[in-house]
N, C-alpha and C positions, 0 to 999 in steps of 0.2 A: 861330876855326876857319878851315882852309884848305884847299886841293883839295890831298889828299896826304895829311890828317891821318886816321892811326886814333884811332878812338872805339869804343867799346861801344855797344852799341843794342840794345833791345828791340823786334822783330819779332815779338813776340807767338806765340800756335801758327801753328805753320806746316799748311796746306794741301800736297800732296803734290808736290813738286817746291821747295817755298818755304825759303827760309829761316825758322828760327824760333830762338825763345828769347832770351836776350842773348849776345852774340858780337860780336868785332871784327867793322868793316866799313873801309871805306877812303870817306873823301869824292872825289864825283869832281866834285862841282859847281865851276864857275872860280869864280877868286879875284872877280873880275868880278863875280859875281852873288853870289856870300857878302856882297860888303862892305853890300848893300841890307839884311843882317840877315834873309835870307828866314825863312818860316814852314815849310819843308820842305827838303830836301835829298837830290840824288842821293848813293846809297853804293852802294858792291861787298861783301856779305858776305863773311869769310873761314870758312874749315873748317881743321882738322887731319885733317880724311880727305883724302887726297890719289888722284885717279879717272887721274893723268895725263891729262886733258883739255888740248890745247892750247888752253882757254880759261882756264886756271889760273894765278897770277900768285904767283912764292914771296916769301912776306912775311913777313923775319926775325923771328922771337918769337912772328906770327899766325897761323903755317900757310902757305895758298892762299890769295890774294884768287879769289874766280870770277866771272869777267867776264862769264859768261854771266847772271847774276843782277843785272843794276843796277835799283834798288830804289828808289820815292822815300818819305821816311820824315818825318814830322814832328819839327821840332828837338825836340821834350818827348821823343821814343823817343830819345833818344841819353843814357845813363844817365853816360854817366863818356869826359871826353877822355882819353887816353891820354899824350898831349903827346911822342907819336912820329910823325914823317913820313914816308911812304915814299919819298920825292926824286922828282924830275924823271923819271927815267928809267923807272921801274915806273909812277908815275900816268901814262907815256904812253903806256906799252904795254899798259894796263888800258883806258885809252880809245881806243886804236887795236883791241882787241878787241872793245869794241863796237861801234864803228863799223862794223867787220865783221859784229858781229851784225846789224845792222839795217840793213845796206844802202848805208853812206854812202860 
């Protein structure tokens, strides 16, 4: 796995604002800290409902990544890799989103 890679994940039901069910997500965690093999990992949900939120990230084949949502999710919820990357450019404007979200 690598920062960049869509995978499917189970989010479980979602509470009101949350993501839920199984749905792509986007890894956002650096290659950096994957290689440790973590036990969790940061993802960005995607939707096919699209809100035009300038916090929304178009991801060929997935919809919206929403950046507004970064999630940390235990590696067992991630059901199925997809073995597609969204490149350089989208995982950095997904994490320059939230970085906005939060202040940095």
């Amino acid at each position: 796995m690598r920062a960049g890679d869509v995978a499917h994940c189970d989010f479980g039901a979602p509470a009101s604002g949350e993501p839920g069910f199984v749905r792509p997500a986007i890894v956002v965690t650096s290659d950096d800290v994957l290689e440790f093999r973590q036990h969790a990992i940061v993802v960005v949900p995607c939707t096919t409902t699209r809100r035009g939120w300038l916090s929304e990230v178009d991801v060929a084949g997935f919809g919206v990544a929403q950046a507004h949502l970064p999630t940390t999710l235990s590696v067992d919820r991630v059901v199925e890799e997809t073995g597609t990357n969204i490149g350089s450019v989208a995982l950095r404007q997904i994490r320059e989103l939230i970085a906005d979200l939060i202040g940095l």
